[in-house]
C-alpha positions as CSV (number, residue, x, y, z in Angstrom):
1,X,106.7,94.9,87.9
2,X,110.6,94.9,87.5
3,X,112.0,94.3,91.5
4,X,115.0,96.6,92.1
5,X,117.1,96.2,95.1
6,X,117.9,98.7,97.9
7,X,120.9,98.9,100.3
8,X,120.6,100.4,103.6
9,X,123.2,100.7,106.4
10,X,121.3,100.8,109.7
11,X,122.4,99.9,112.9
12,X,122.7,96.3,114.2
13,X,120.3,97.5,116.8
14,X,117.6,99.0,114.4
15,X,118.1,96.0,112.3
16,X,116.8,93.7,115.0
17,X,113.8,95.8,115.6
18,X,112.8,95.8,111.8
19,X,113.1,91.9,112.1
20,X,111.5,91.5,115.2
21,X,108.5,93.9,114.0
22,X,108.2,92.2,110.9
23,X,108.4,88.7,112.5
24,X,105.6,90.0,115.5
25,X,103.6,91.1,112.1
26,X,104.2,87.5,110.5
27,X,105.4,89.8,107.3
28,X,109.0,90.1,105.7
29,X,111.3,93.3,106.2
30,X,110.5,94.0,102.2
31,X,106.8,94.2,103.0
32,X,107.3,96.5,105.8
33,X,109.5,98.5,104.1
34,X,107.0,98.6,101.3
35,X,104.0,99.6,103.2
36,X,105.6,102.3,104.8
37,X,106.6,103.7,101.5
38,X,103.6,103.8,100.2
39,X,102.6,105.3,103.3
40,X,104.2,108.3,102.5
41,X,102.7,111.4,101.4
42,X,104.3,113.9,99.0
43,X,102.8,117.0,98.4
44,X,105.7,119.2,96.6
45,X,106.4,117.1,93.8
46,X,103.8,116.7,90.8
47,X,101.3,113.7,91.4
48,X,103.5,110.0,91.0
49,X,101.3,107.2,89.6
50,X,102.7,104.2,90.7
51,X,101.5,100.6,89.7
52,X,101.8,99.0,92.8
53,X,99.4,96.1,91.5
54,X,101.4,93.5,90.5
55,X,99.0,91.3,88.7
56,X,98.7,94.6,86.0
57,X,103.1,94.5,85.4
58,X,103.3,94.0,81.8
């Protein structure tokens, strides 16, 4: 899998909470971010097939 990055502009205030939530979780911001992606469900658009298996990027 090819990483990509992504900017966000967030309040200083939500920024702490995403760091002290991740560090409570003994996770990084990326992982959280990540797992609530893939959290999310969409129903109007066709099915997405993602590869979120790393081991299988090739």
């Amino acid at each position: 899998m090819k990483n990509k990055a992504l900017n966000l502009r967030v309040s200083e205030k939500r920024l702490n909470i995403l760091r002290a939530y991740a560090m409570d979780r003994d996770k990084t911001m990326t992982a959280i971010v990540e797992e609530w992606i893939d959290s999310l469900s969409i129903k109007s658009l066709p099915a997405i097939h993602l590869n979120t298996d790393s081991k299988n990027s090739g």
